[in-house]
N, CA, C and O atoms as a GROMACS GRO file, in nm:
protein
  400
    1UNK      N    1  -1.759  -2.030  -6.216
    1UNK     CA    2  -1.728  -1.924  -6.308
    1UNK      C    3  -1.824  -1.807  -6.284
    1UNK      O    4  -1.943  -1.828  -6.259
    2UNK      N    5  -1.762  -1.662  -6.292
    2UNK     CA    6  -1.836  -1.549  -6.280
    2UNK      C    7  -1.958  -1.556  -6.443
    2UNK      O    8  -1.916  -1.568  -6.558
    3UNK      N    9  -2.109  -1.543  -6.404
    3UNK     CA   10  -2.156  -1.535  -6.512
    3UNK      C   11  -2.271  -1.410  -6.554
    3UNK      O   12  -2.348  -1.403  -6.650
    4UNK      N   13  -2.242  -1.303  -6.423
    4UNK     CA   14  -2.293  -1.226  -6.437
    4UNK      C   15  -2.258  -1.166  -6.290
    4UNK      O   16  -2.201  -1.226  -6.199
    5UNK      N   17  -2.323  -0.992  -6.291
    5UNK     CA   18  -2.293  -0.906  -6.212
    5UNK      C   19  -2.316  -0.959  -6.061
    5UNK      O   20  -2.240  -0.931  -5.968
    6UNK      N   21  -2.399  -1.019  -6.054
    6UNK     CA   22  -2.461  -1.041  -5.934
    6UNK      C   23  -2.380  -1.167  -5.847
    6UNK      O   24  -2.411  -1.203  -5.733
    7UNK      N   25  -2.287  -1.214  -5.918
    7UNK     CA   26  -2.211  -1.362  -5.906
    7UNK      C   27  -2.078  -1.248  -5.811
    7UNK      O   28  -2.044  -1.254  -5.693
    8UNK      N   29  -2.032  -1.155  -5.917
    8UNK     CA   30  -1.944  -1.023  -5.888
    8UNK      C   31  -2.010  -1.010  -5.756
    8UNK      O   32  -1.945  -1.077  -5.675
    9UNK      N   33  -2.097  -0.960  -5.708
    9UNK     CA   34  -2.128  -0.881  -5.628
    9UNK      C   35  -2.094  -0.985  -5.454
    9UNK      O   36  -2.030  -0.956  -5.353
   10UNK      N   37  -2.163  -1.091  -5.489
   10UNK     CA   38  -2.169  -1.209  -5.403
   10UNK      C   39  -2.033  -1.237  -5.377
   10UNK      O   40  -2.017  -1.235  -5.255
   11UNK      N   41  -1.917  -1.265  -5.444
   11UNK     CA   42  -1.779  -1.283  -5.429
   11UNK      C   43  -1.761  -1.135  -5.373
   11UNK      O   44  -1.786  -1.145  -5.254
   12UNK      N   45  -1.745  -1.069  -5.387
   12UNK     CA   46  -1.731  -0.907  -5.324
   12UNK      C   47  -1.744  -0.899  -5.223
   12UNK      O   48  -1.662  -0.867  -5.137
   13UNK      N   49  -1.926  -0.946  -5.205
   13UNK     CA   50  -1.961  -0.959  -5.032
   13UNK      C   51  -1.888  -1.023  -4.928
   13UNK      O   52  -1.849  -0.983  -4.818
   14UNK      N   53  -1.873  -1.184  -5.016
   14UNK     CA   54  -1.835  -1.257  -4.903
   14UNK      C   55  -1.699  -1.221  -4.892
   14UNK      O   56  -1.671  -1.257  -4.777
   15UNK      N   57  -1.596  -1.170  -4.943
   15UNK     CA   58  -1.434  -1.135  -4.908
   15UNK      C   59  -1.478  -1.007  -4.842
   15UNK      O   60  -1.439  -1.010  -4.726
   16UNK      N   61  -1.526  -0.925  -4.863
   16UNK     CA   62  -1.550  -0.831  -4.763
   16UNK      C   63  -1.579  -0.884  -4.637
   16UNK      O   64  -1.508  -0.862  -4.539
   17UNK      N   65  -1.720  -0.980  -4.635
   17UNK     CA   66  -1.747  -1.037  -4.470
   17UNK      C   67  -1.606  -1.123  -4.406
   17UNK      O   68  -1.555  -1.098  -4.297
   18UNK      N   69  -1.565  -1.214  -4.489
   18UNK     CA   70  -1.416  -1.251  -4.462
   18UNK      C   71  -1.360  -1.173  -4.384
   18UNK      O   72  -1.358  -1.184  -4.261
   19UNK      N   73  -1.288  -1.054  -4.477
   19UNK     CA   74  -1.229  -0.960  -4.392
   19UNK      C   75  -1.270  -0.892  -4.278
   19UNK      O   76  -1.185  -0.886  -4.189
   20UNK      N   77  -1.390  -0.833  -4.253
   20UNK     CA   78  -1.468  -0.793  -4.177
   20UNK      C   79  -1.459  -0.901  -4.033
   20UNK      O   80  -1.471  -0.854  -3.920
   21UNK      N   81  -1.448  -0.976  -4.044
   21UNK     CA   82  -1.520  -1.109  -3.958
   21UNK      C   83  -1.365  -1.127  -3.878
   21UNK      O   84  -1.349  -1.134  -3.756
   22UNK      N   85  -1.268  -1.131  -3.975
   22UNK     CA   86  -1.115  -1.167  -3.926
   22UNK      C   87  -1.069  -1.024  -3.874
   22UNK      O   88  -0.981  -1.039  -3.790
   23UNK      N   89  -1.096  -0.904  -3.895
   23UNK     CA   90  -1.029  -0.746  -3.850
   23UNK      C   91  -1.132  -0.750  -3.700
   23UNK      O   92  -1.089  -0.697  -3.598
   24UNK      N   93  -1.266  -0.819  -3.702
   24UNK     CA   94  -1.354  -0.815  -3.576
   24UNK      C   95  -1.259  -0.949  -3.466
   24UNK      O   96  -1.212  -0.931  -3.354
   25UNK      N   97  -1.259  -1.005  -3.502
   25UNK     CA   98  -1.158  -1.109  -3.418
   25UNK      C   99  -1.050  -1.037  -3.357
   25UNK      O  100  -1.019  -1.038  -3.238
   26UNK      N  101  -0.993  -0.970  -3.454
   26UNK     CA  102  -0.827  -0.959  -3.426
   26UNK      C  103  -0.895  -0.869  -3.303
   26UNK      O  104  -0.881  -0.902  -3.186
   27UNK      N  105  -0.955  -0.776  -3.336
   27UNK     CA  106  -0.999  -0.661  -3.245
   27UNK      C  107  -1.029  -0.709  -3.103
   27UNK      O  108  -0.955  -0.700  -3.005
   28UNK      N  109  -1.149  -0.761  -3.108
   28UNK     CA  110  -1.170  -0.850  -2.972
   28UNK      C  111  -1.058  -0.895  -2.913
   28UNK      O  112  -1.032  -0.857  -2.798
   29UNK      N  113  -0.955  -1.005  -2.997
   29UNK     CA  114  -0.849  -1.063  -2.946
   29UNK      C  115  -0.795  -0.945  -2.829
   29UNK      O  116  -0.811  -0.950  -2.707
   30UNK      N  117  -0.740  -0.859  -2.894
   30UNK     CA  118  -0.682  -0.781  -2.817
   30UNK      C  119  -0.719  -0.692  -2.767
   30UNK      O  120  -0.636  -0.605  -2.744
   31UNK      N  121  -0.849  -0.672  -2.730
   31UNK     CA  122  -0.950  -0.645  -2.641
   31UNK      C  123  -0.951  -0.698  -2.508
   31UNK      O  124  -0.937  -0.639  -2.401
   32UNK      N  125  -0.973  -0.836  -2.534
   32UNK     CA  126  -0.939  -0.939  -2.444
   32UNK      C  127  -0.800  -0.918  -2.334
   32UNK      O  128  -0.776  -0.927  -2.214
   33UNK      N  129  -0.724  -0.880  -2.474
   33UNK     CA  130  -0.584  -0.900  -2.401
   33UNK      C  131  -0.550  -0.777  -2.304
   33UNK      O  132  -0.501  -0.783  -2.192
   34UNK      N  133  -0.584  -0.680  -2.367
   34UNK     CA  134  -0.642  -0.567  -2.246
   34UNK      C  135  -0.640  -0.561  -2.138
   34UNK      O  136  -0.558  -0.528  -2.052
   35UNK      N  137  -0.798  -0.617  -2.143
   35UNK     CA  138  -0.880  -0.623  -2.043
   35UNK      C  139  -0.782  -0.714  -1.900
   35UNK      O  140  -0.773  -0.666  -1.787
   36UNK      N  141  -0.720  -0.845  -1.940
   36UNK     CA  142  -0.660  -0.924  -1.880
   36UNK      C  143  -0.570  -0.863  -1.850
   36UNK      O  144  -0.549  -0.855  -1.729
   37UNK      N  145  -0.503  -0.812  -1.916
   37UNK     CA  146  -0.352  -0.693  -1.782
   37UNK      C  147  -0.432  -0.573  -1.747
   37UNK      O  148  -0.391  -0.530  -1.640
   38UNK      N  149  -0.499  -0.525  -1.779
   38UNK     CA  150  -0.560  -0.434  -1.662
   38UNK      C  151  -0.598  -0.520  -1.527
   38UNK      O  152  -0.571  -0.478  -1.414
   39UNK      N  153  -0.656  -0.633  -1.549
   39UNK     CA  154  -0.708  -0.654  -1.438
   39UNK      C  155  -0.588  -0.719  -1.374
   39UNK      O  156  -0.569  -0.682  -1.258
   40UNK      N  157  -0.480  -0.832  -1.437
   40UNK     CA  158  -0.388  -0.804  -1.358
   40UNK      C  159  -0.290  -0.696  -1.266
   40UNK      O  160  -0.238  -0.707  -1.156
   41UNK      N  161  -0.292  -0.592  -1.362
   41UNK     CA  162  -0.210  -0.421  -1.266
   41UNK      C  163  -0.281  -0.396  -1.178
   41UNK      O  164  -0.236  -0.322  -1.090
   42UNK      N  165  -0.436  -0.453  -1.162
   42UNK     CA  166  -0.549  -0.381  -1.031
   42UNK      C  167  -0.526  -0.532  -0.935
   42UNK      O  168  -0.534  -0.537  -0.812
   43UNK      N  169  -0.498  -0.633  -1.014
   43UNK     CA  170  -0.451  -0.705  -0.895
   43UNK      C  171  -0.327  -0.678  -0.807
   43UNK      O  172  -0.317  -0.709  -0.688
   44UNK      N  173  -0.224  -0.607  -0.889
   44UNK     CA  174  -0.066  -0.565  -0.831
   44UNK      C  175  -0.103  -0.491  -0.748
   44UNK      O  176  -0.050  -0.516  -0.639
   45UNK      N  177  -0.189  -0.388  -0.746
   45UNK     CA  178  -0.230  -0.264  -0.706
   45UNK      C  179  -0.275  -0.283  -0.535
   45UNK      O  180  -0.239  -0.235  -0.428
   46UNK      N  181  -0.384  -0.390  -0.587
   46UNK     CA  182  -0.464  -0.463  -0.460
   46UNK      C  183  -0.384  -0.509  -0.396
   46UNK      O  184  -0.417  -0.515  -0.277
   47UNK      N  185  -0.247  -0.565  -0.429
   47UNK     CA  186  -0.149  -0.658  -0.318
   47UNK      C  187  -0.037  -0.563  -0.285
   47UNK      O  188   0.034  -0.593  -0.189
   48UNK      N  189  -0.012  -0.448  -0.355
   48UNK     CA  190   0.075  -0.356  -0.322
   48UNK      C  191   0.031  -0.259  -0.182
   48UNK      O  192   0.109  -0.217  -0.097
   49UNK      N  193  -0.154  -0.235  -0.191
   49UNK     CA  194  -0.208  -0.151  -0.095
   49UNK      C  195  -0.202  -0.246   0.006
   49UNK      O  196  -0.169  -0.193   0.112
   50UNK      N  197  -0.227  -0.399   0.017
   50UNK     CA  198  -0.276  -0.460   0.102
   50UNK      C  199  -0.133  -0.499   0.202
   50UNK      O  200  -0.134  -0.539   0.318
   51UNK      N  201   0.012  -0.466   0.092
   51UNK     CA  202   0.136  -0.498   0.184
   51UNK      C  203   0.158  -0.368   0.254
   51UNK      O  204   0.234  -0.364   0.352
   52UNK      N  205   0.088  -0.244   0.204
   52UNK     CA  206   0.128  -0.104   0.296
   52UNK      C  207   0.026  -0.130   0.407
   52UNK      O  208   0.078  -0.115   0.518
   53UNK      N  209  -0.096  -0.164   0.411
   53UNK     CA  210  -0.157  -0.140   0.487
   53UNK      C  211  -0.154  -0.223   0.599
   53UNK      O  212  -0.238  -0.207   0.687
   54UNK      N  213  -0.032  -0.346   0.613
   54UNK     CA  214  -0.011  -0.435   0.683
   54UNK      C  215   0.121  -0.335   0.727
   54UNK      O  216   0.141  -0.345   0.848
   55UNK      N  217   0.213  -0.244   0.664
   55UNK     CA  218   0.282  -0.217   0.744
   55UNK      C  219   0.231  -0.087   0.814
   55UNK      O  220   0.233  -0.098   0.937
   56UNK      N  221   0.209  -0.025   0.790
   56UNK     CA  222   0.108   0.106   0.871
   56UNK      C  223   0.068   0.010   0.977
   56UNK      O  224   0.150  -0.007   1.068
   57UNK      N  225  -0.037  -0.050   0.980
   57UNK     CA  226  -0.112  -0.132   1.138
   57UNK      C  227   0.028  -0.208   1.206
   57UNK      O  228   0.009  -0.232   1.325
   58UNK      N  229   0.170  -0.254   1.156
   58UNK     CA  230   0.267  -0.271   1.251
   58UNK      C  231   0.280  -0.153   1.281
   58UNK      O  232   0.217  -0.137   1.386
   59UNK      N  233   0.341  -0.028   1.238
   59UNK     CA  234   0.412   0.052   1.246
   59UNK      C  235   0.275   0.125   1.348
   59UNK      O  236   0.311   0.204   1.436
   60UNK      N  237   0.170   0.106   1.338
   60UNK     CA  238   0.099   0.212   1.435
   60UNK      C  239   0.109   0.088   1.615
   60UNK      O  240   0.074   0.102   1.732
   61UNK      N  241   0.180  -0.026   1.531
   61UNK     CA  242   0.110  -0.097   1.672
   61UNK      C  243   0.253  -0.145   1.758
   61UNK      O  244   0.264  -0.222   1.854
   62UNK      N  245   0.344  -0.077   1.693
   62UNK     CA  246   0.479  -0.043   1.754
   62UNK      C  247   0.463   0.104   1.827
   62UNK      O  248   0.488   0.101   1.947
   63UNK      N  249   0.425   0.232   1.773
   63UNK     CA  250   0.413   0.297   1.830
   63UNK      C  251   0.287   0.319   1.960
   63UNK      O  252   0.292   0.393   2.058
   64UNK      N  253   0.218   0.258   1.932
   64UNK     CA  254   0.115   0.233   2.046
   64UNK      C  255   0.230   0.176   2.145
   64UNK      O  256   0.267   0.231   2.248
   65UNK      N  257   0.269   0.078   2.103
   65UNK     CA  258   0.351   0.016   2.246
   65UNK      C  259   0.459   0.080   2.283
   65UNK      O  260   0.496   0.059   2.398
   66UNK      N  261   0.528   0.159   2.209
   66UNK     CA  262   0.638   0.287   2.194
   66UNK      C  263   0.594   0.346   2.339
   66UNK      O  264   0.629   0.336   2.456
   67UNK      N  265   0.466   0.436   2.236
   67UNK     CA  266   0.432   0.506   2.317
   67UNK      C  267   0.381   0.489   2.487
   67UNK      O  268   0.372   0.586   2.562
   68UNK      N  269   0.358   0.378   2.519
   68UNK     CA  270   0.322   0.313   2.672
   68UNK      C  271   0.466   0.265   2.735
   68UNK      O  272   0.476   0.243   2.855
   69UNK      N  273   0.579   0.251   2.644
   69UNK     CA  274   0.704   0.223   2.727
   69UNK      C  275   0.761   0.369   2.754
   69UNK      O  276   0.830   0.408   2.848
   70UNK      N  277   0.714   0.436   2.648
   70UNK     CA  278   0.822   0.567   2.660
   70UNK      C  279   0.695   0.682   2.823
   70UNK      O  280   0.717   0.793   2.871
   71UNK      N  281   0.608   0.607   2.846
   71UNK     CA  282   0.540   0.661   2.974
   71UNK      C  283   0.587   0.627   3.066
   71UNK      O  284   0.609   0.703   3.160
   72UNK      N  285   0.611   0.527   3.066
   72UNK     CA  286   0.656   0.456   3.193
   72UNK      C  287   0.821   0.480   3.223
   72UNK      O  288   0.861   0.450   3.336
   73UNK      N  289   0.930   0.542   3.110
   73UNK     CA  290   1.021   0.519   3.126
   73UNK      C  291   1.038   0.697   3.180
   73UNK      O  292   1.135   0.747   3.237
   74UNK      N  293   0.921   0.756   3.144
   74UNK     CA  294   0.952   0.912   3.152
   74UNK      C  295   0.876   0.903   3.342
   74UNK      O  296   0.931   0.970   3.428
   75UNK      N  297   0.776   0.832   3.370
   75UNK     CA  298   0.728   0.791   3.510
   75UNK      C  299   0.890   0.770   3.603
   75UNK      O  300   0.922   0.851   3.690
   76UNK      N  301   0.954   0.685   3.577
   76UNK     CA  302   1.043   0.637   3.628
   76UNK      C  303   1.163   0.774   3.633
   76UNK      O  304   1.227   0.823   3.726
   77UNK      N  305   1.156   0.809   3.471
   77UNK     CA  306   1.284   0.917   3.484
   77UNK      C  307   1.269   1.017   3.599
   77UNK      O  308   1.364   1.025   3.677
   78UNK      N  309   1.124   1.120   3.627
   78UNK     CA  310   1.056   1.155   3.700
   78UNK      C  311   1.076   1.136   3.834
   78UNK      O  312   1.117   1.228   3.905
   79UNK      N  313   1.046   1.002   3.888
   79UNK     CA  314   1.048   0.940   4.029
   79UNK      C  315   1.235   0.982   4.058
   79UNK      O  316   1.269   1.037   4.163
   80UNK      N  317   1.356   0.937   3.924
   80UNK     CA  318   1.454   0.930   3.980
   80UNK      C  319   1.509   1.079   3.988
   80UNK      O  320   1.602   1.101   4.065
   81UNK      N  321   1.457   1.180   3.915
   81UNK     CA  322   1.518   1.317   3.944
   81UNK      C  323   1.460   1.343   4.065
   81UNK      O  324   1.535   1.393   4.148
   82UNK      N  325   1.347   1.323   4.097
   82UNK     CA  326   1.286   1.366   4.243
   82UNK      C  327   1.398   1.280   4.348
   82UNK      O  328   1.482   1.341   4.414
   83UNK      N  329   1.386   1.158   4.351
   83UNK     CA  330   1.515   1.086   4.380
   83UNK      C  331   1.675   1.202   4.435
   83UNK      O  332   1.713   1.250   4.541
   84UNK      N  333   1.720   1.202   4.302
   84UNK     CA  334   1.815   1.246   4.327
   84UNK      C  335   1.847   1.385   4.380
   84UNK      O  336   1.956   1.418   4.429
   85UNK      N  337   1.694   1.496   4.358
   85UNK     CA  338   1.678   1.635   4.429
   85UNK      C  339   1.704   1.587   4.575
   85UNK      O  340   1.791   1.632   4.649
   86UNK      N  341   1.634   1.509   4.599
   86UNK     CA  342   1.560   1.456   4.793
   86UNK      C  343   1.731   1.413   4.837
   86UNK      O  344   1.763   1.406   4.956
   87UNK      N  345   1.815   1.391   4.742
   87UNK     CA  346   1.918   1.349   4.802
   87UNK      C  347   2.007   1.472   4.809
   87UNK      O  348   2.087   1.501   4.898
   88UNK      N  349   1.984   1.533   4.709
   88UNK     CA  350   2.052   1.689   4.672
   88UNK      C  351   2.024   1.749   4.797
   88UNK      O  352   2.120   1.742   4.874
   89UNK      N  353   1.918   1.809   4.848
   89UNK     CA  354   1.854   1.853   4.936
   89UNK      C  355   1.906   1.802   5.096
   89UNK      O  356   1.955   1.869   5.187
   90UNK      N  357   1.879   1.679   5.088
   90UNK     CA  358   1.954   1.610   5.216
   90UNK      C  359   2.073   1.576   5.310
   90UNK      O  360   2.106   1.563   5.427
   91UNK      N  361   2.121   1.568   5.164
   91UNK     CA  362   2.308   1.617   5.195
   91UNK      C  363   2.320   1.780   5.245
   91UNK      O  364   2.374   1.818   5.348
   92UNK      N  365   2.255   1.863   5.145
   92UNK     CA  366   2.255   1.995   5.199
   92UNK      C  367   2.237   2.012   5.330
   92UNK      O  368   2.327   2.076   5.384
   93UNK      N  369   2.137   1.970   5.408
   93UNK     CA  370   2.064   1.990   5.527
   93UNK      C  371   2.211   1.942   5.580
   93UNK      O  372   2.284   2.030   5.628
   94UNK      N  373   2.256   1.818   5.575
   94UNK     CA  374   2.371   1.753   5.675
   94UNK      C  375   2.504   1.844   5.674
   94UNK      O  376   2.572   1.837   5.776
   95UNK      N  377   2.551   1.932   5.565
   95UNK     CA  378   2.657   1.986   5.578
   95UNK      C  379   2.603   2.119   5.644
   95UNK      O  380   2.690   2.179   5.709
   96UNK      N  381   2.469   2.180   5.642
   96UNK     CA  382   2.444   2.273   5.710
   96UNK      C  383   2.426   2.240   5.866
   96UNK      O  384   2.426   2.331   5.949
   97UNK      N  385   2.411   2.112   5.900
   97UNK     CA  386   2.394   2.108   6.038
   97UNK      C  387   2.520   2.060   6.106
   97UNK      O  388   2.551   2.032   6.222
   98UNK      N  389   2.587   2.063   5.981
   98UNK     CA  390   2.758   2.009   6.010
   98UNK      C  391   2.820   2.123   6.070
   98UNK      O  392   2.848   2.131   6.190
   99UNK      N  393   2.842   2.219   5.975
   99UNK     CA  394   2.860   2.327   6.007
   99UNK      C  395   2.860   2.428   6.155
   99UNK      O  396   2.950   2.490   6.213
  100UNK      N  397   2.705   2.409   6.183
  100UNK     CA  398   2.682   2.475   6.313
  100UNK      C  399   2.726   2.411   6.413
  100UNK      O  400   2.712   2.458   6.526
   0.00000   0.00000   0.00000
């Protein structure tokens, strides 16, 4: 039984700390909960950069090899226009010596 002010005051306190104690929980709680999907989205983040950056190093290591076929195929194209001038040229010579 309340039998004076101070009995008041003590019931006051402690439903205040009550409340206080349960609004500090809730808070944290979802503090917590936060914290845990942030760090999951920086995990998405981390596996999202780590699947680009696996395709960039294919994609640079296709063109590296791109680029060493497309030398060799422009080497070759090269050799066959000279090719086909030397033949251009050669036939010429034969109908000119046909001729005379």
């Amino acid at each position: 039984m309340i039998f004076n002010s101070l009995d008041i005051l003590n019931l006051v306190l402690s439903i205040c700390i009550f409340v206080l104690t349960f609004f500090l929980c809730w808070a944290i709680y979802f503090f917590v909960e936060s914290v845990q999907r942030a760090n999951r989205i920086t995990k998405r983040i981390e596996l999202g950069v780590d699947k680009i950056e696996e395709v960039v190093g294919i994609a640079r290591e296709k063109l590296k090899n791109s680029s060493a076929y497309f030398m060799i195929l422009s080497e070759i194209a090269k050799k066959a226009m000279e090719f086909v001038q030397e033949k251009k040229e050669a036939s010429k010579e034969a109908k000119k010596s046909k001729k005379k």
